[in-house]
GUMARGU-71537 format. One line per 2 residues: number of its first residue (from 1); their letters; for each residue x, y, z of N, C-alpha, C. Coordinates in nm, 4 decimals. Example, Ala and Ser with C-alpha at 12.3 -4.5 7.8 and 13.67 -1.06 7.14 Angstrom:
% GUMARGU-71537
1 = AS = 1.3190,-0.5690,0.7800,1.2300,-0.4500,0.7800,1.3200,-0.3300,0.7800; 1.2850,-0.2250,0.7080,1.3670,-0.1060,0.7140,1.2900,0.0030,0.7870
***
This chain:
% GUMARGU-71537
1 = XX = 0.2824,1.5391,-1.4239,0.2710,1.6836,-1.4220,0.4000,1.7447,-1.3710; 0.4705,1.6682,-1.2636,0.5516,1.7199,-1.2230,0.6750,1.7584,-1.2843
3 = XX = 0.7147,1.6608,-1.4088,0.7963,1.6393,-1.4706,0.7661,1.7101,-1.6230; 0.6536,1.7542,-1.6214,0.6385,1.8324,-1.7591,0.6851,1.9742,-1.7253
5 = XX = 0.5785,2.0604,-1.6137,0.6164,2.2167,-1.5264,0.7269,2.1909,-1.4545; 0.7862,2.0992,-1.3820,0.9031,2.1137,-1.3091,0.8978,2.1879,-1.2066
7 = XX = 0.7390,2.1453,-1.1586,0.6930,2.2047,-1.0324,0.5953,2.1333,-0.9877; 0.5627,2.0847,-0.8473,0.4980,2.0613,-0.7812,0.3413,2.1706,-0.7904
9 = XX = 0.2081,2.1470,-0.8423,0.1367,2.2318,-0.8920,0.0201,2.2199,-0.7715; 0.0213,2.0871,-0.6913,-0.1236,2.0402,-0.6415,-0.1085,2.0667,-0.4877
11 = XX = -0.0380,2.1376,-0.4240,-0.0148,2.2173,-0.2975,0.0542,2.0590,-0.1997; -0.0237,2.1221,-0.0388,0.0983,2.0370,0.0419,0.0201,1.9333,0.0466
13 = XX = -0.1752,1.9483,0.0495,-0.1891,1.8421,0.1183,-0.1902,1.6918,-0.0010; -0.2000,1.7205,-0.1189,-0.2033,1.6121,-0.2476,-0.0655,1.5802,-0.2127
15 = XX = 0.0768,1.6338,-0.1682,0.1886,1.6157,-0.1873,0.2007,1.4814,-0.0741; 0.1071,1.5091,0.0525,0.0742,1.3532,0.1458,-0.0143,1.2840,0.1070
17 = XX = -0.1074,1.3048,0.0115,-0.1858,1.1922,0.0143,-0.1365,1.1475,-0.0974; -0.0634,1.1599,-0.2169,-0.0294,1.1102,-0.3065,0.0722,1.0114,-0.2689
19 = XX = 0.1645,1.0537,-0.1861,0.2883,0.9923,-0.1066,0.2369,0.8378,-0.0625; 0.1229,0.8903,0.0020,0.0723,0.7670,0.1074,0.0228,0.6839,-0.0289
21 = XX = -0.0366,0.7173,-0.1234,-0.1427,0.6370,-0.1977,-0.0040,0.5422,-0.2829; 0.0868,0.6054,-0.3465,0.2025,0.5633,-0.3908,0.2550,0.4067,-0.2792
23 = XX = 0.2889,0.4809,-0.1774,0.3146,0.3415,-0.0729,0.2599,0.2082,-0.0759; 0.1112,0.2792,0.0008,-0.0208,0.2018,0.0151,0.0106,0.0994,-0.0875
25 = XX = -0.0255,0.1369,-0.2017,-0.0750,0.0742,-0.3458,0.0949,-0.0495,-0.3372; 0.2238,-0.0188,-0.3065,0.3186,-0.1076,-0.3114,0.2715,-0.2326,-0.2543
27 = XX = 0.2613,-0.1758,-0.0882,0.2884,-0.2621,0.0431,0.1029,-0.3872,0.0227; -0.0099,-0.2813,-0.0478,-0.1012,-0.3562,-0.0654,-0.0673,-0.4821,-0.1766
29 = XX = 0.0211,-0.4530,-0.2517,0.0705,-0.5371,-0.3584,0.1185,-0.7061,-0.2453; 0.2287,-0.6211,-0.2698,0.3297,-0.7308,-0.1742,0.2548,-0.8045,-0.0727
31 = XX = 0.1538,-0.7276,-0.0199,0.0914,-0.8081,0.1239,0.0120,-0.9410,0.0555; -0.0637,-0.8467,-0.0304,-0.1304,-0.9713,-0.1194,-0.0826,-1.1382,-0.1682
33 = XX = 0.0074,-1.0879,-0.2162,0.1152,-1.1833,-0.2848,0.1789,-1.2517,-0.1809; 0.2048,-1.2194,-0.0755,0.2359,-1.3000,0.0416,0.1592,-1.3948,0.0830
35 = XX = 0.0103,-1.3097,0.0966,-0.0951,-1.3811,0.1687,-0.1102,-1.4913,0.0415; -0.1486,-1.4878,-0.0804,-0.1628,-1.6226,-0.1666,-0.0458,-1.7254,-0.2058
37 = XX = 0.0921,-1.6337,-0.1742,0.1446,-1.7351,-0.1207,0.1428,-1.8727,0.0029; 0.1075,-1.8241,0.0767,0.0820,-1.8537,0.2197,-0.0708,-1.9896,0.2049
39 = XX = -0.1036,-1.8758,0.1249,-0.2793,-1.9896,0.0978,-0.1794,-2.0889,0.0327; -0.1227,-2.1104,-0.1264,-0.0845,-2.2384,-0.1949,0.0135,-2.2809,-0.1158
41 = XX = 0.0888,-2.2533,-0.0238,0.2190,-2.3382,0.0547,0.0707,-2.4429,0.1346; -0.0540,-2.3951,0.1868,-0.1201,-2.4397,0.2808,-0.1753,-2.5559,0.1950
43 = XX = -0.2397,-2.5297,0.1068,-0.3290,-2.5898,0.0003,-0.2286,-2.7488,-0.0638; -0.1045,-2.6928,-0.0604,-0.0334,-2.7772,-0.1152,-0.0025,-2.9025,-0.0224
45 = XX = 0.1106,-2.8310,0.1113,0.1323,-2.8900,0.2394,0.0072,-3.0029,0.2874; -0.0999,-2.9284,0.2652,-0.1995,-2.9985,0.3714,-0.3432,-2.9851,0.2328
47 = XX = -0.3352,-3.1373,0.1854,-0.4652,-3.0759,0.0561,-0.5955,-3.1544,0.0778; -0.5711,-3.2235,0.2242,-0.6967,-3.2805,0.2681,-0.7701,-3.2295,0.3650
49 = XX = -0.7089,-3.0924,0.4278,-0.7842,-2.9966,0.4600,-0.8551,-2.9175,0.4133; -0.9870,-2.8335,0.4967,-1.0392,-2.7422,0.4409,-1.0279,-2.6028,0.3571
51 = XX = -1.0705,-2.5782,0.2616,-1.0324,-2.4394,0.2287,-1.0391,-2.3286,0.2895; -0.9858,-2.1968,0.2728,-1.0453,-2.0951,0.3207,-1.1949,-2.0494,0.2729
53 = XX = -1.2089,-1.9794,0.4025,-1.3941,-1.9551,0.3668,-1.3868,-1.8116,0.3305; -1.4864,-1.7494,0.2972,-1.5068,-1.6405,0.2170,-1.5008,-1.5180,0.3646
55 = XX = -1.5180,-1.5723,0.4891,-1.5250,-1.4692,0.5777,-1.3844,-1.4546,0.6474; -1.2892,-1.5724,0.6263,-1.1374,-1.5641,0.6738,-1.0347,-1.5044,0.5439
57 = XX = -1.1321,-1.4986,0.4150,-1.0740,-1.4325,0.3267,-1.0938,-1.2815,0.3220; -1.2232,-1.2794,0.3483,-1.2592,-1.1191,0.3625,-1.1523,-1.0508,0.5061
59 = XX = -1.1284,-1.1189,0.5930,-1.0614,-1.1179,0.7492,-0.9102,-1.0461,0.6569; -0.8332,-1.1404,0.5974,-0.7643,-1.1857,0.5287,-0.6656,-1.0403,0.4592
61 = XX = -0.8065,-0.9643,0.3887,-0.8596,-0.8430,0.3219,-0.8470,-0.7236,0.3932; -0.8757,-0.7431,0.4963,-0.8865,-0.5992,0.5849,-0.7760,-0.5713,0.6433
63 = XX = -0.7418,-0.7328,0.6932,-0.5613,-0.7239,0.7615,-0.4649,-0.6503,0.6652; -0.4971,-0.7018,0.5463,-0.3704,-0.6552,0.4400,-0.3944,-0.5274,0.4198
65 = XX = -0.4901,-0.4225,0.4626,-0.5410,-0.3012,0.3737,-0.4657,-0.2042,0.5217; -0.5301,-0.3076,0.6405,-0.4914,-0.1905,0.7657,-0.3219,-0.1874,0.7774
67 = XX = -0.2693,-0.2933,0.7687,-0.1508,-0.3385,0.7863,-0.0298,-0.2647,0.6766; -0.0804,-0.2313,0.5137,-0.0490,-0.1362,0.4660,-0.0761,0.0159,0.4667
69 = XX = -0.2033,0.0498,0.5314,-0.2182,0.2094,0.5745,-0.1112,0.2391,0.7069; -0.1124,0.0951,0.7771,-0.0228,0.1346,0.9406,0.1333,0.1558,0.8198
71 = XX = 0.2035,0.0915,0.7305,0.2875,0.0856,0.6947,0.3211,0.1976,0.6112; 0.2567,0.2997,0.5691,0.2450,0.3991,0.4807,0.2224,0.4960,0.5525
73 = XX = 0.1466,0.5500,0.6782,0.1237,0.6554,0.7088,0.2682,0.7218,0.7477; 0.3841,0.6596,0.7845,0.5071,0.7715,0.8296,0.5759,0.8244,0.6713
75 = XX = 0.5517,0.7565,0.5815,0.5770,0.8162,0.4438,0.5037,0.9293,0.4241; 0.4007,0.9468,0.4411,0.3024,1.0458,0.4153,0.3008,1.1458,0.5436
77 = XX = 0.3265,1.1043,0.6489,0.3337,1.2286,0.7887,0.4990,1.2930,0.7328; 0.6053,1.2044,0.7203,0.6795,1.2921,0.6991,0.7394,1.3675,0.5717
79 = XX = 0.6581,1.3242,0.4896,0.7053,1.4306,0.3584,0.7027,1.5317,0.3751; 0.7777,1.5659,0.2955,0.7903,1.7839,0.3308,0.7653,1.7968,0.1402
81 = XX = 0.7191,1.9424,0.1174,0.7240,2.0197,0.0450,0.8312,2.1226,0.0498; 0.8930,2.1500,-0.0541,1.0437,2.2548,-0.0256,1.0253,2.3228,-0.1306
83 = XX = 1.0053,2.4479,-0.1459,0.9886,2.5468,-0.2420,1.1041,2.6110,-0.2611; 1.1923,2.6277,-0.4117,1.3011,2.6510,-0.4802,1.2622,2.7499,-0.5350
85 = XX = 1.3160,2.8531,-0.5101,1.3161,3.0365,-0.6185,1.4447,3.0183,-0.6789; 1.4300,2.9903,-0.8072,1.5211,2.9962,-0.9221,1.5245,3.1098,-1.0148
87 = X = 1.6411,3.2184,-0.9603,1.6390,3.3536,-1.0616,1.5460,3.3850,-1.1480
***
Protein backbone atom coordinates (compact mmCIF):
# COMPACT_ATOMS: atom_id res chain seq x y z
CA UNK A 1 0.00 0.00 0.00
CA UNK A 2 2.64 2.06 0.86
CA UNK A 3 4.34 2.00 -2.28
CA UNK A 4 1.26 2.29 -4.50
CA UNK A 5 -0.25 5.97 -2.40
CA UNK A 6 3.21 6.90 -1.33
CA UNK A 7 1.82 7.28 1.96
CA UNK A 8 1.69 5.67 5.05
CA UNK A 9 -2.43 5.19 5.21
CA UNK A 10 -2.83 2.85 8.54
CA UNK A 11 -1.90 5.62 11.31
CA UNK A 12 0.90 5.33 14.16
CA UNK A 13 -0.20 2.47 15.96
CA UNK A 14 -0.16 -0.34 12.68
CA UNK A 15 3.16 1.67 11.87
CA UNK A 16 4.53 -0.41 15.49
CA UNK A 17 2.89 -3.29 15.24
CA UNK A 18 3.67 -3.94 11.72
CA UNK A 19 7.41 -3.02 12.52
CA UNK A 20 7.43 -5.51 15.37
CA UNK A 21 5.51 -8.29 13.32
CA UNK A 22 8.13 -7.70 10.33
CA UNK A 23 11.08 -8.39 13.00
CA UNK A 24 9.34 -10.98 15.06
CA UNK A 25 8.54 -13.10 11.92
CA UNK A 26 12.76 -12.73 10.94
CA UNK A 27 14.31 -13.43 14.42
CA UNK A 28 11.34 -16.31 14.81
CA UNK A 29 12.84 -17.67 11.54
CA UNK A 30 16.46 -17.71 12.43
CA UNK A 31 15.77 -18.86 16.08
CA UNK A 32 14.13 -21.82 14.65
CA UNK A 33 16.75 -22.83 12.33
CA UNK A 34 19.24 -22.56 15.00
CA UNK A 35 17.34 -24.55 17.39
CA UNK A 36 17.10 -27.65 14.58
CA UNK A 37 20.30 -27.06 13.98
CA UNK A 38 21.36 -27.64 17.43
CA UNK A 39 18.80 -30.77 17.61
CA UNK A 40 20.83 -32.61 14.29
CA UNK A 41 24.51 -31.49 15.60
CA UNK A 42 22.92 -33.48 18.94
CA UNK A 43 21.22 -36.35 17.11
CA UNK A 44 24.25 -36.80 15.07
CA UNK A 45 27.17 -36.23 17.85
CA UNK A 46 25.42 -38.44 20.29
CA UNK A 47 22.79 -41.03 18.31
CA UNK A 48 22.57 -43.42 21.18
CA UNK A 49 20.93 -41.00 23.17
CA UNK A 50 17.50 -40.06 23.79
CA UNK A 51 15.40 -37.90 21.66
CA UNK A 52 13.78 -34.81 22.43
CA UNK A 53 10.36 -35.16 24.03
CA UNK A 54 7.40 -33.33 22.90
CA UNK A 55 7.39 -31.17 26.27
CA UNK A 56 11.28 -29.95 25.84
CA UNK A 57 10.14 -29.27 22.32
CA UNK A 58 7.12 -27.39 23.18
CA UNK A 59 9.80 -25.62 26.10
CA UNK A 60 11.94 -25.26 23.03
CA UNK A 61 8.81 -23.23 21.29
CA UNK A 62 8.08 -20.70 23.75
CA UNK A 63 11.85 -19.86 24.31
CA UNK A 64 12.13 -19.06 20.60
CA UNK A 65 8.74 -16.98 20.44
CA UNK A 66 9.67 -14.96 23.89
CA UNK A 67 13.25 -14.57 22.94
CA UNK A 68 12.13 -13.05 19.51
CA UNK A 69 9.28 -10.66 20.98
CA UNK A 70 12.28 -9.59 23.75
CA UNK A 71 14.34 -9.07 20.38
CA UNK A 72 11.78 -7.05 18.40
CA UNK A 73 10.12 -4.94 20.86
CA UNK A 74 12.96 -1.88 20.60
CA UNK A 75 12.21 -1.99 16.73
CA UNK A 76 8.72 -1.38 17.33
CA UNK A 77 9.08 1.12 20.64
CA UNK A 78 11.30 3.11 18.56
CA UNK A 79 9.83 3.69 15.23
CA UNK A 80 8.62 7.05 14.53
CA UNK A 81 6.06 8.15 12.00
CA UNK A 82 7.23 11.51 10.12
CA UNK A 83 4.67 13.29 8.18
CA UNK A 84 5.99 15.15 4.81
CA UNK A 85 3.73 18.22 3.31
CA UNK A 86 4.74 18.19 -0.23
CA UNK A 87 3.45 21.51 -2.10
Amino acid sequence: VRFVSSTWVFGKLMCHVSRFVQYCSVHVSVLTLAAIALDRHQVIMHPLKPRMTMVKGGICIIIIWVMASCFSLPHAIYQTLTKFYIG
